[in-house]
N, C-alpha and C positions, 0 to 999 in steps of 0.2 A: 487591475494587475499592477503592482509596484515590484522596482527593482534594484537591485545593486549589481552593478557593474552588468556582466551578461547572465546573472541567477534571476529569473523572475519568479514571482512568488505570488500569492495571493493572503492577505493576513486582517485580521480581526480586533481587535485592540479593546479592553474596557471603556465605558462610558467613562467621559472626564470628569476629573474630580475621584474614582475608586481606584484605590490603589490596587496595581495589579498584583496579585497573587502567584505570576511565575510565566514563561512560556512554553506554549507548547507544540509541538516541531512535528508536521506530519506527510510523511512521503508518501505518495502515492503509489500504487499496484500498477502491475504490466500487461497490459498494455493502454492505460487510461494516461489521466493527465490529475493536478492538480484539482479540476474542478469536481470529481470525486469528494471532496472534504468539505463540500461549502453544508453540508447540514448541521457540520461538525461546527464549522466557523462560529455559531449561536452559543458556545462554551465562553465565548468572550465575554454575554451577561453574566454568568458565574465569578468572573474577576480575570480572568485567564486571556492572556497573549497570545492567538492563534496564527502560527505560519505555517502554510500548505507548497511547497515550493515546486516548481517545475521545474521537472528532471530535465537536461538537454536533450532538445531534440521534439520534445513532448509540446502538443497544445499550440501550434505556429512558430517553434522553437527552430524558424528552414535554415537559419546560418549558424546557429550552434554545432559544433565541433563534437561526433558522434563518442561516447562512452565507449572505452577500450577494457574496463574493468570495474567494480564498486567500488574500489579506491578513487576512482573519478567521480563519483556520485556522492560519497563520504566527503571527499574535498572538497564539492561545492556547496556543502548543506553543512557541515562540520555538526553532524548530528545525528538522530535516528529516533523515528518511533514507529514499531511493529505493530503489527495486528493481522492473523491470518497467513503463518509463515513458518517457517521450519529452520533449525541448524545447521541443517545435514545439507553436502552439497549433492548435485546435481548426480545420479546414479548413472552407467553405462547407455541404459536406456532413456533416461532422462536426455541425454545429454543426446544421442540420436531424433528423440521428437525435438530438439531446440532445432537441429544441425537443418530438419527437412522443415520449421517454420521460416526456419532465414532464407530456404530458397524460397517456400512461399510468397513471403513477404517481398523476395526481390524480382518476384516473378509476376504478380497478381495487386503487392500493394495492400495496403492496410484494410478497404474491405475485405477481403480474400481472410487476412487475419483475425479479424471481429467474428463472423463468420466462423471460424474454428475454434476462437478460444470463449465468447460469449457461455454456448453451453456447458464449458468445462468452468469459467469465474462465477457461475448467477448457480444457486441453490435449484433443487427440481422446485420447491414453491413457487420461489419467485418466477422462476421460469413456464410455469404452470399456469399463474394467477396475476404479474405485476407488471403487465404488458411495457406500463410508461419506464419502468427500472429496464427492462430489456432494452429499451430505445436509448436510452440518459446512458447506459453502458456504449452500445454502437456510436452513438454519437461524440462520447469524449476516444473512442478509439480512432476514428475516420479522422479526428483533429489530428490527429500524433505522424510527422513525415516517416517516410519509408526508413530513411538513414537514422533516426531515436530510434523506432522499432529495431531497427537491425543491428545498433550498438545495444542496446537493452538485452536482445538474447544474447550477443556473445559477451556481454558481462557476466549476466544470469548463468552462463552455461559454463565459466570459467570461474567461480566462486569457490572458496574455498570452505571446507568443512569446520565449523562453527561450534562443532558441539563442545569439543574440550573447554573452550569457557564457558560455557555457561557456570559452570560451579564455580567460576572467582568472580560472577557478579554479586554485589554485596548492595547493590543500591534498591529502593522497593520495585517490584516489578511486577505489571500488568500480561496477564498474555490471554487474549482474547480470540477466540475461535468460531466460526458458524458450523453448525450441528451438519450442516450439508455442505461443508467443505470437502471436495473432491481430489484438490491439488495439494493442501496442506492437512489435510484431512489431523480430527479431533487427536487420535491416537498421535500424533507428533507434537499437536501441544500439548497434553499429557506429561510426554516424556520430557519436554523443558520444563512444566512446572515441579516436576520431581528433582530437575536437574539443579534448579535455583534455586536455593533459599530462603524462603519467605516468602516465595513470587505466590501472586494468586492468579486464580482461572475462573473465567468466566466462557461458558456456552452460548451463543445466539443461538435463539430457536427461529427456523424456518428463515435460514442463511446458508449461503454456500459462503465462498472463499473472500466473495466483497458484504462481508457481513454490514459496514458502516453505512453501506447506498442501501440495501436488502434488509435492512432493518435499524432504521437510525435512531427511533427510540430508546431502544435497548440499546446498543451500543452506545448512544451517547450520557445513559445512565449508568454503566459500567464505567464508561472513562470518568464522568463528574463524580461517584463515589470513590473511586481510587482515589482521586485526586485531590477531593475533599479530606480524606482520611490516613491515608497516605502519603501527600506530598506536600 
C-alpha cells in the first residue's frame, strides 16, 4: 500500500525498461475497499499504470475525515473510472433504504452491513456457485470503519443526477455491466451507452453488480481491448 499525503492507494506499474502506455485510475464499489482491483492490477503487464485508491475511511482508513459528498471523493482521486453504475441519482425510495442502512450501520456495524448488502452486490451465480468470492466480498467489507460506511451512504445518497451530461462526453468511453446486476441493473447501462457517443457496452455473463471480482476474466478482457483499441 503506497501513499501521498493521507490518499492511500494500491498501484501496479510496468516492468522496467516498457514504456507505459497510460494510467489507469480505478475506484472502488460500496461497501468494499481498494483491494477489490487487485485481479485488475495484472493490466500492468499490458503496459498500463494501475491505481486502485482508497476511498476515506475504507480498508483501515480509522483517522480519515469521513466523506460529506463525491465532491470529497473526486478531490481526492482527481479522477474516475466506472463499471457497474448509473447516472441517475438516488430515487425517493432509494434514498429511504440509504437513510435506514446508516442507522444499520451505526447500530450493528459493518457485519450487519455485508450481511445486507452481499446479496444485493454478488450475481445469483456467483452467489450460488463462488463460495470463495462471497467471503473475498465480506471480508474487504468487515475491513472498512463504521464512520467510511456512514460517510459513503450519505455521499451516495446526496448525489446529484448525472444524466444530462452524459451527451457532452466526447472522450472514448467503456461502460461495462454484469448481466445479474440488481442495483445498476443492465437496462441503465443501456440508457448511457445510447446517451454517449461512441461509448461501447459490454455484458458480463454470470455477474451481478461487482462484475470485475465475479468474473475477472471477462472483465479484464473487456478493459484490455478498449484499451488496446481505443485509448
Amino acid at each position: 500500500m503506497a501513499n501521498i499525503g493521507r490518499l492511500r492507494y494500491l498501484e501496479a506499474v510496468p516492468h522496467a525498461g516498457d514504456r507505459p502506455r497510460g494510467t489507469l485510475l480505478l475506484l472502488h464499489a460500496f461497501p468494499l475497499n481498494a483491494r477489490m482491483w487487485e485481479a485488475q492490477l495484472a493490466l500492468a503487464d499490458s503496459g498500463w499504470r494501475v491505481i486502485a485508491p482508497q476511498l476515506r475511511g475504507f480498508d483501515g482508513g480509522a483517522g480519515d475525515p469521513p466523506a460529506t459528498s463525491v465532491d470529497d471523493y473526486a478531490g481526492d482521486v482527481q479522477g474516475l473510472v466506472l463499471a457497474d453504475t448509473r447516472s441517475q441519482a438516488d430515487t425517493p425510495e432509494g434514498v429511504a433504504g440509504r437513510t435506514r442502512l446508516l442507522q444499520v450501520v451505526q447500530d450493528k456495524g459493518a457485519p450487519a452491513v455485508a450481511d445486507e448488502m452481499i446479496p444485493k452486490l454478488l450475481g445469483a451465480t456467483t452467489l450460488q456457485t463462488r463460495p470463495a468470492v462471497v467471503e473475498q466480498v465480506r471480508s474487504l467489507v468487515l475491513a472498512s470503519t463504521t464512520e467510511g460506511i456512514a460517510g459513503a451512504i450519505r455521499a451516495l445518497m446526496t448525489r446529484p443526477d448525472s444524466t444530462p451530461l452524459l451527451a457532452s462526453i466526447h472522450v472514448p468511453t467503456l461502460i461495462i455491466v454484469g448481466e445479474e446486476d440488481t442495483l445498476t441493473p443492465p437496462a441503465a447501462s443501456e440508457e448511457m451507452h445510447r446517451a454517449i457517443s461512441g461509448s461501447e457496452l459490454v455484458h458480463i455473463a454470470g455477474a451481478g453488480h461487482l462484475s470485475n471480482l465475479e468474473q475477472p476474466g471477462l472483465f479484464n478482457a473487456a478493459l484490455a481491448g478498449f484499451l488496446t483499441h481505443r485509448v
